[in-house]
Residue, then its C-alpha position, 0 to 999 in steps of 0.5 A: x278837804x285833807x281826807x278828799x285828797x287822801x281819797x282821790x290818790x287811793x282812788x286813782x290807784x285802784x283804778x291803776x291796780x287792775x291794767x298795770x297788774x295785768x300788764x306785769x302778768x303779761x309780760x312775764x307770763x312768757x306767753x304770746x302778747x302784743x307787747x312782744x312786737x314792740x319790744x320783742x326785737x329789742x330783747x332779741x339784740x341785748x339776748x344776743x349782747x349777753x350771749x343768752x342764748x338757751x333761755x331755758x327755765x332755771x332752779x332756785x338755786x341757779x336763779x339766785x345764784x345768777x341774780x347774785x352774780x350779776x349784782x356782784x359785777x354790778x357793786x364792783x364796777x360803782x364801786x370802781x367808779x365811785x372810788x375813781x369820780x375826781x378823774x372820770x368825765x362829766x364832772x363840771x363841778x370838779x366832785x371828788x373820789x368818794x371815801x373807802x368806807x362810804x363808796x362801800x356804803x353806797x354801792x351796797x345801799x343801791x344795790x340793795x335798792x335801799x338807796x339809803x345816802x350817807x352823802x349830800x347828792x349835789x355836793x358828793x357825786x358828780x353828774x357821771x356819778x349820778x347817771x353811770x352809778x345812782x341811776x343805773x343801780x335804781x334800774x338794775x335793783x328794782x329789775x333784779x327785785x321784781x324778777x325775784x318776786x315773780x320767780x316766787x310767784x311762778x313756784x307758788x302757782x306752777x307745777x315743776x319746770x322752774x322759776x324761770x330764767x333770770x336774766x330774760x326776767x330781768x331784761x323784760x323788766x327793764x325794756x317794758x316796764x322801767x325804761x318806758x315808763x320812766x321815759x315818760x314820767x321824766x319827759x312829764x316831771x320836765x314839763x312841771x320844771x324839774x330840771x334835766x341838764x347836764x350844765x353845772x351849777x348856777x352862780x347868782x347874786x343874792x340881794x345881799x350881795x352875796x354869791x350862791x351856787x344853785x345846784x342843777x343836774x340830770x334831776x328828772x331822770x333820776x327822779x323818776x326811776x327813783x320812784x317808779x323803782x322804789x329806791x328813794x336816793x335823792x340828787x339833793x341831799x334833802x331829797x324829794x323836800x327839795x322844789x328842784x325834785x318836787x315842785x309843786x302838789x301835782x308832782x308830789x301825787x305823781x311821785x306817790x302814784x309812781x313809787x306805789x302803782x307797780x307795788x300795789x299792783x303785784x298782788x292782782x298779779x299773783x292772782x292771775x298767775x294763780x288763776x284765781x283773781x280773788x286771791x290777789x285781791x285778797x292779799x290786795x285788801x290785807x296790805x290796805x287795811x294796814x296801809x290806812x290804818x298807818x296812814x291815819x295815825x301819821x295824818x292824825x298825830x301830825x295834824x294834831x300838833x306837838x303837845x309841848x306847842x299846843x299848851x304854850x297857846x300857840x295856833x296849832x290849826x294847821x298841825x305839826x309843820x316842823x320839818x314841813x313844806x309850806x307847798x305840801x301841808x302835814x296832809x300831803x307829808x302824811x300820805x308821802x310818809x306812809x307810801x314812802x315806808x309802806x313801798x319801801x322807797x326811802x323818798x321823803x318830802x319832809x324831814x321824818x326826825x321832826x314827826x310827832x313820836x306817834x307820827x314817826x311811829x307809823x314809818x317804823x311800824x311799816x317797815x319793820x313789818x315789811x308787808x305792807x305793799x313793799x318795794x318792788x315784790x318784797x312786799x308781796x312775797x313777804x305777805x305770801x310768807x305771812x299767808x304761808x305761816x297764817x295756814x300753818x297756824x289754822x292748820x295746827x288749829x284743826x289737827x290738819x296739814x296746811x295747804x296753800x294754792x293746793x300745795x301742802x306746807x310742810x317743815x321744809x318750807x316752815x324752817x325756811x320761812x322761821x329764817x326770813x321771819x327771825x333774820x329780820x328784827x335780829x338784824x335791826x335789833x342787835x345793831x341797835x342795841x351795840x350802837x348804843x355799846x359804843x360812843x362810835x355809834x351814840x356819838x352820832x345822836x342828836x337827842x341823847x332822850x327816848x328819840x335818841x333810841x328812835x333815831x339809831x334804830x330808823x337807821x338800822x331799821x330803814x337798813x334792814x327793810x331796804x327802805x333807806x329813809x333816816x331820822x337825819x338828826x343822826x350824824x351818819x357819816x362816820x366809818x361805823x355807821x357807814x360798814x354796819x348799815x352796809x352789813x344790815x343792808x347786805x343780809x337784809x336783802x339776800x337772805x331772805x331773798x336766798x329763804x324764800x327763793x327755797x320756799x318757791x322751789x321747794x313748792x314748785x316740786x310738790x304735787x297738786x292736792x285734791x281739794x276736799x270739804x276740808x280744804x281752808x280757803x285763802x281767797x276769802x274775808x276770814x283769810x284776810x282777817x287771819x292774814x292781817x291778825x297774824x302779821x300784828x301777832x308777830x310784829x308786836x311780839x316782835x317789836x313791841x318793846x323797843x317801841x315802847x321804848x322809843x317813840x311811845x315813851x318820847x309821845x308819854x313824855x311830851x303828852x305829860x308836859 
């Protein structure tokens, strides 16, 4: 019955893959559709708003200076409002200003659409906070991350003429992707009782006669972009475990479905942009193999049980529920937990510190790679990195230039991509290493064992991959953990974003090559064995020791009794 429900969820996204990808094609092909009465008018007045009048095709350059700016404005305007909460409307539970050091932690965390909380939603924001704030950078992060992702499509698979405008870019992902399909998640997560309110919190009398204030708000709402967004910030501070947020079975496959369509969709996107569908289904396939092969070591490991519990003679027949809702058992905690790490999202059902060692491992895993589907674009364009690094890698095999989609790969783009590749476990690993150089960050650990070294680097780790999920044994509040997760956050998202933009306008500029007999195809079965080959190689190479460290020699450990 577990694997049945495994397999009915992964069915009913293949089945959503083909639509929604050529959807997104559609819409940002900028190409004449039926979409285009729909939303076309209500493009033409926010155009008009923004005074985006010539929507000519932009550089790489001004195309990541223009999603810069825009994130900028945004962060200083939550910030100001983060900083001003006490004073501000819609405030019917009198929340307080939110602290310098933790305000810049969370604008940068939302911006970055890590969603990472250092902060209990109900008790740290108020219902203005959530709306003006939370749930308005939950639109514009995951709108400035898929218009970036098929920028990077558009100079793989295009000759010349640019990356495409920004701001048109990232107004169509508002008006036909998220806000629609939010609308209409939220009106269903209403419909299964998750409450959308702007009414404060309810007082009750218990049965022992004490008073509870049960927190209420605009839940649904932020509900559904935080998923269909992959931005994970929950309005409780125990997040998607809550039952306000995630009733029921059927909502939390509704959440996993939302949070994993769009981002599993994007490489059929790529195909068609490439006009060769096989190679979207080949990048398709690599992300899947790594999927199910993290899935089933969360499910197993969990299912399994803790050791330690097993050999004290306890039923263990149900797995590991530590940490569990009773509503969703370890199979549908498993698959949440590999989706939510997987799509980059950071929402979690169940408390991620209370995994097995091997069951946690599998979330780090994913996200160190940062391949496997990935938020909104991240994913597919660093698995495009990895392609464009495999070809190189055969290329120098057969004393041949490499080529990509008929553009040959050169220095250039190599640096580029040994930047976004290397940026990536320096900023997990350094961080880990100096927090524990300070009692400012070993403090902060509840387990001062190999899962203390497992909780510090979840944190830096979810940081940097801009997932925002965390090992909550880690007392995370603190001016230290707040400025350098933001940092982590920071360079996490935008330097590699800066590279890999490089990449796509170096290759935009390059002329088509001939292809010949000894051209290397990327759309076949060997490519993805060599694309999945070559993102292990580097991820072990990479992360290996540090896993050793932690959550494999927690899992030795406890495993030896």
């Amino acid at each position: 019955m577990d694997i049945l429900q495994i397999c009915i969820v992964i069915a009913v996204l293949l089945l959503l893959v083909k639509p929604v990808g050529s959807y997104i094609y559609h819409v940002f092909s900028n190409e004449a559709n039926r979409t285009d009465k729909i939303f076309g008018p209500v493009e033409k007045i926010l155009f008009k708003i923004i005074g985006l009048k010539n929507r000519s095709s932009m550089s790489w350059k001004k195309y990541a200076l223009s999603m810069l700016a825009t994130n900028i404005l945004l962060v200083a305007i939550s910030y100001l409002v983060l900083r001003l909460m006490g004073g501000l409307p819609v405030n019917p539970n009198h929340t307080g200003n939110m602290d310098a050091s933790l305000s810049f932690n969370t604008v940068i965390s939302f911006m970055t659409n890590t969603n990472l909380q250092h902060y209990s939603g109900e008790s740290g924001m108020s219902y203005f906070g959530q709306m003006i704030v939370i749930t308005m950078m939950m639109f514009t992060s995951a709108a400035s991350g898929l218009a970036v992702a098929i920028a990077f499509i558009r100079g793989m698979t295009r000759r010349g003429g640019g990356l495409g405008n920004f701001f048109e870019d990232f107004v169509k992902a508002h008006t036909r992707i998220y806000l629609p399909i939010a609308f209409i998640v939220t009106l269903v997560l209403v419909g299964l009782q998750v409450p959308q309110t702007l009414e404060p919190s309810v007082t009750v009398n218990t049965f022992g006669g004490a008073v509870q204030h049960i927190a209420m708000g605009p839940v649904a709402s932020l509900e559904s972009i935080k998923h269909l967004g992959t931005n994970g910030g929950g309005f409780f501070g125990v997040n998607s475990a809550h039952p306000f947020e995630n009733p029921r079975p059927l909502t939390n496959v509704i959440e996993i479905l939302s949070m994993w369509t769009i981002s599993a969709a994007l490489p059929y996107t790529f195909g068609r942009f490439a006009k060769n569908r096989k190679q979207g289904w080949i990048i398709f396939s690599a992300m899947m193999v790594l999927f199910v092969t993290f899935l089933c070591l969360t499910y197993f490991s969990e299912k399994s049980g803790n050791p330690l519990i097993n050999q004290l003679g306890i039923n263990s027949s149900q797995g590991s529920m530590e940490g569990k809702e009773v509503r969703f058992g370890v199979v549908q905690s498993a698959l949440f937990t590999t989706v939510t790490t997987a799509a980059t999202t950071g929402s979690v059902n169940n408390m991620h510190d209370t995994l097995t060692p091997l069951g946690g491992l599998a979330p780090l895993a994913e996200m160190m790679l940062n391949v496997v589907f990935g938020g909104k674009g991240v994913g597919l364009v660093n698995m495009l990195m990895y392609a464009i690094l495999g070809v190189f890698i055969c290329g120098l095999m057969v004393g041949r230039t490499p080529e990509f989609l008929g553009r040959k790969i050169e220095s250039r783009e190599m640096k580029l991509i040994a930047i976004a590749i290397l940026m990536h476990p320096l900023i997990i690993l350094a961080p880990t290493a100096i927090s524990f150089m300070t009692h400012l960050g070993t403090d902060a650990l509840s387990n001062p064992g190999y899962h203390g070294l497992s909780q510090s680097l979840y944190e830096f780790t979810s940081s940097a991959a801009n997932n925002g999920s965390g090992f909550e044994g880690l007392g995370d509040s603190t001016m230290f953990w707040n400025v350098s997760t933001g940092l982590v956050m920071l360079l996490g998202r935008y330097v590699s974003i800066i590279a890999l933009l490089a990449v796509a306008g170096s290759l935009s500029r390059k002329r088509t090559v001939p292809e010949t007999i000894g051209t290397f195809h990327t759309d076949t079965k060997l490519f993805a064995g060599i694309l999945v080959g070559t993102v292990l190689l580097i991820g072990a190479l990479t992360f290996l020791p540090v896993l050793v460290l932690g959550p494999v020699a927690e899992y030795l450990q406890i495993s030896a009794g």
